[in-house]
N, C-alpha and C positions, 0 to 999 in steps of 0.2 A: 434089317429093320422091318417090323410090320407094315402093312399098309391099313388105310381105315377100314376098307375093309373088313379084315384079319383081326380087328380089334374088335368092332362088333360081330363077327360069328362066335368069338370069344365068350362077349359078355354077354351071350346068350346061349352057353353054355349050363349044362348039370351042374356043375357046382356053382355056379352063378344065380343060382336060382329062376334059370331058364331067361334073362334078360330079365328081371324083377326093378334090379338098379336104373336101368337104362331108360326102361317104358315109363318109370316113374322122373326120369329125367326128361322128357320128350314131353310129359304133360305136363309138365312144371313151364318148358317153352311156351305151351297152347296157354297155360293160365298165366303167364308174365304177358302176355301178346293182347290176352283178352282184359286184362285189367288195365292196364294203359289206355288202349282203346277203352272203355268205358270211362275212366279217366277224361281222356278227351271230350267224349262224349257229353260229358256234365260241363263243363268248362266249355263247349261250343253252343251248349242250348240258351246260356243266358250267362252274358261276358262281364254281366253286368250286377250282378247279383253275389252279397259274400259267401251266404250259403253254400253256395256253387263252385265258389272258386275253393275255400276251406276242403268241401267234401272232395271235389278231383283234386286235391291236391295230396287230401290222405288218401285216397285210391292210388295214386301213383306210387306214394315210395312205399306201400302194402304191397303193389304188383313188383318195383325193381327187388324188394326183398327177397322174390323167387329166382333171381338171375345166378343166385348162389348155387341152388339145384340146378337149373339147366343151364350152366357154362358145363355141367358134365356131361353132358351129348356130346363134346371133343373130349375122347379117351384118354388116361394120363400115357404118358411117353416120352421119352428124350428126343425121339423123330419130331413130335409137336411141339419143342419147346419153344421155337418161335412163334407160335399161332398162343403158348399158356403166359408168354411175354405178357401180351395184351388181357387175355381170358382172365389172368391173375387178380388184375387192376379190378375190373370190373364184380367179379367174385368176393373179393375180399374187400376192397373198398370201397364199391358203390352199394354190396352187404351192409356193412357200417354204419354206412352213411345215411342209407334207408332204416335201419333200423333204429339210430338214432332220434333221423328225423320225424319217425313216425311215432315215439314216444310221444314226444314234445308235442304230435298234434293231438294224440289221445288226450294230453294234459290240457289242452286247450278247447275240448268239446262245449266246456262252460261258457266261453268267449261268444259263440255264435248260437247255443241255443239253451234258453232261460231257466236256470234251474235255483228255482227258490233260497235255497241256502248257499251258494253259491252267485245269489243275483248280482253282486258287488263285482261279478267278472261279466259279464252281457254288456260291451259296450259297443256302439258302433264305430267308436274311432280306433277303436285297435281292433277293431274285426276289419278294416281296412288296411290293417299290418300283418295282422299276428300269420294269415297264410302264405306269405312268404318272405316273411323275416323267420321263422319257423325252420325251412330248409336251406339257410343262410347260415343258421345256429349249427343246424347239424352238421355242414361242409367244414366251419369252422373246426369245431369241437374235431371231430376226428382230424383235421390236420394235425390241431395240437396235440392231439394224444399218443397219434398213431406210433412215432418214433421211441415214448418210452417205453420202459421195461416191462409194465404188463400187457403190453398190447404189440409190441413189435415182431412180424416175423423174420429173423434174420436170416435164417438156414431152412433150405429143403434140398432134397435129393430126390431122382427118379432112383425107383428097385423095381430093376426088371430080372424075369428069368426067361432065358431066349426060347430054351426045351427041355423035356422030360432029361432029367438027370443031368443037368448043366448046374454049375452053382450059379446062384444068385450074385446080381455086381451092382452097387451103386453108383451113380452118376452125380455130380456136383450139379443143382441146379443152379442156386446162389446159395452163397454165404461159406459152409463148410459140412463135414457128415458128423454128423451127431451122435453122440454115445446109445443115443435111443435105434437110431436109423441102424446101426452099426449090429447092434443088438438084436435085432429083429434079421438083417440080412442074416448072421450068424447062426441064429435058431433055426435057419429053415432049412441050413444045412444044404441040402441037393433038392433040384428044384422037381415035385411031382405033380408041377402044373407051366403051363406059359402065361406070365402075366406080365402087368406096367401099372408099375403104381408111385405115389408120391407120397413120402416123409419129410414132415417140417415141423416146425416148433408147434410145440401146444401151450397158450397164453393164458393164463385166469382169466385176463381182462377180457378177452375174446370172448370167451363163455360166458361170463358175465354178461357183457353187450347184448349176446345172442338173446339168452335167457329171461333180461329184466321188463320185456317188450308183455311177456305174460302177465306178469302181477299187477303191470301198470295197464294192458286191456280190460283185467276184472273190472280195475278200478272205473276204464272209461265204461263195461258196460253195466254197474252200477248209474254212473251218473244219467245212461238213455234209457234205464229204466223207469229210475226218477224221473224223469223228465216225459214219458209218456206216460207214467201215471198221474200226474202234474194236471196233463191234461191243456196244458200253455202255449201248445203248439199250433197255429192257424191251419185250417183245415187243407190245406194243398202241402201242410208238413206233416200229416200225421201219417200218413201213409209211407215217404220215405225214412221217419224214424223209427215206425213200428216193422217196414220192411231191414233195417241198419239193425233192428234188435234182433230181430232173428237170425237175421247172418251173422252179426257181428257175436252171437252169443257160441256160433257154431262155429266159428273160429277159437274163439277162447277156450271154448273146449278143448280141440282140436291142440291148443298151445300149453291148455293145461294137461293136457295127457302127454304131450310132447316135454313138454319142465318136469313130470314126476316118470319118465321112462329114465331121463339122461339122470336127474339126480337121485332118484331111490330105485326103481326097479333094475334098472339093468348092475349098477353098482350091486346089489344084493345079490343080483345071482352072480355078481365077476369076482364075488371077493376084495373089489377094489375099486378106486376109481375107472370108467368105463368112458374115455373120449376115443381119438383118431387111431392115436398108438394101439390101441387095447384092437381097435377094429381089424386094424392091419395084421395083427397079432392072428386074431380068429378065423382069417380070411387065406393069408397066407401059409402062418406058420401051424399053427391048431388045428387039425383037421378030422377033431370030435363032434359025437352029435353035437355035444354040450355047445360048442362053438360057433356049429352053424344053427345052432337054434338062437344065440346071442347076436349073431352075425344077421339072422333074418329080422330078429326083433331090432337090430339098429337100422337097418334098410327100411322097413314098415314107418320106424318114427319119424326118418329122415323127411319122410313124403306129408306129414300132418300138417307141417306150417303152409306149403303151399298150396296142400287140400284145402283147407281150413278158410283161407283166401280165396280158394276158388268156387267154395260155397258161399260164402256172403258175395262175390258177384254175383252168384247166380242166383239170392235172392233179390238182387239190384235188382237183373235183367224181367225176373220174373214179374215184380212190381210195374217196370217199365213199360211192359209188354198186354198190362193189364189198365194205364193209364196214363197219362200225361203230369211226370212228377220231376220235377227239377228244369220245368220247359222241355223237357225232351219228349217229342210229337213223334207220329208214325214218318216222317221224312225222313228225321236224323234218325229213328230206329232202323231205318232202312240202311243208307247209307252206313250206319254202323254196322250194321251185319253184311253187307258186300263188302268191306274195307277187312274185316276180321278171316271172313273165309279166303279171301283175295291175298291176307298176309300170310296165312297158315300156309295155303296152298305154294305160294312161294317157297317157302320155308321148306315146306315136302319134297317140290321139286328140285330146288340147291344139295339138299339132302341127301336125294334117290341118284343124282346126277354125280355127285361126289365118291358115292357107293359105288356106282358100276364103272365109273372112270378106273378106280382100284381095279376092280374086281377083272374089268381085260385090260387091264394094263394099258 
């Protein structure tokens, strides 16, 4: 069995697109790290205020939406199945669950700030509710969903190939090996690369979930543009909503080029539908240009939703750093930025320490 090591000299290999996957998975850490802390940050300036509590609360489950990409910083593998026990949970359900919950707060931007045709929803008694009965909603909702049939993963397998010219062997993670999983180990025939990778079901309802977060951000950044051209906002909010529109439009972006990669572009050049299977396909089994140039456009997209996130922080921060908006002073700016490097830094060091532990044995 590989060590972690041997996984990432790997994945930062020529045909990997020299660590492309990886480094895009490592910043997905820094920007799930850094939007939580900001998060916090809004919610420790003024404990007291809904504004406040509303806006960290859709900063948090925007930030846990990235734990999807960076639970892949642990490599897929049958040696890790016990550390992907947990990772699973977190990836796929607290995915979910974030991005449910974060609909439902898009839906509620009316709730806390005043938008004309919409005035009928601006109340303060349920802006005393709505930011966390909001991720109550969303916990709920995916419990009940999770078990049916368009949303349930039942089956995955680890397909690893040990070395050059070895065949490929599936490993049962849970559930059973799938006609798809089966298929793909088949096609690859004798293995001309060493890898680890995981095959599992692929759900509409998942893609679904994934995807519906786009159409319904246009809609939330409609309503903050109305709402800044409105003009309704007291002057110690115009700055945070005109700083939330520019991020927030560069996320959208960012989500709407990520919704027309996965359902018209990449499908048009794949001839077909174009999810996990197809990827695995391009990566493993297909070793044409045509493949790895579908293979790098699926890697690139992968990375949009948590850029896209990590750029409306970083209009937050920019704003912050220019004035005193949400109660947040040069104290907690402070503290917030030794607490962020303080965490990174951690993080690098568990990291580097894990690496060379492999690496002499």
């Amino acid at each position: 069995m590989a060590t972690l090591a041997e996984h990432y000299v790997r994945a930062f290999g020529a045909d990997r697109f020299f660590g492309l996957d990886m480094v895009i998975n490592w910043i997905a850490l820094v920007i799930v790290v850094w939007i939580i802390g900001l998060s916090y940050l809004v919610l420790k300036s003024d404990t007291t205020n809904l504004q406040n509590r509303f806006i960290g609360t859709l900063l948090l489950f925007e930030g846990l939406k990235g734990v999807w990409q960076a639970s892949n910083i642990m490599p897929y593998g049958v040696e890790f199945e016990g550390i992907w026990d947990v990772l699973w949970i977190l990836k796929i359900d607290g995915f979910m669950i974030a991005n449910i919950t974060a609909v439902i707060l898009y839906l509620l931007f009316p709730v806390y700030f005043r938008i004309n045709i919409l005035k009928f929803m601006y109340n303060e008694r349920v802006q005393r509710y709505a930011w966390w009965i909001a991720p109550l909603i969303g916990i709920t909702t995916w419990i009940l969903i999770k078990d049916t049939s368009p949303f349930i993963l039942e089956n995955a397998s680890w397909l690893s190939c040990s070395a050059i010219g070895a065949e490929p062997v599936l490993n049962v993670w849970y559930g059973q090996v799938t006609a798809e999983a089966e298929n793909i180990r088949s096609s690859i025939g004798t293995c001309t690369a060493v890898f680890d990778s995981v095959i599992s079901d692929q759900r509409v309802g998942l893609w679904f979930l994934t995807l519906i977060g786009t159409p319904v951000s246009i809609v939330a950044l409609i309503l903050i543009r109305i709402t800044i051209k409105q003009g309704e906002m007291d002057s110690d909010n115009e700055l945070i909503s005109r700083t939330f529109y520019t991020g927030f439009m560069g996320k959208v972006i960012a989500n709407t080029i990520f919704f027309s990669t996965i359902l018209i572009i990449l499908p048009l050049i794949n001839g077909g539908p174009a999810g996990f299977i197809a990827q695995a396909e391009w990566k493993y089994v297909d070793r044409s240009i045509m493949a790895n140039v579908k293979y790098f456009i699926w890697t690139t997209n992968l990375s949009l939703p948590v850029i896209g996130v990590g750029f409306e922080a970083m209009m937050f921060v920019y704003a912050s750093t220019k004035d005193t908006i949400l109660g947040i002073d040069e104290k907690l700016r402070k503290a917030f930025t030794n607490t962020i490097f303080t965490g990174v830094g951690a993080i690098s060091f568990i990291a580097a320490s894990e690496i060379m532990e492999n690496v002499l044995g």
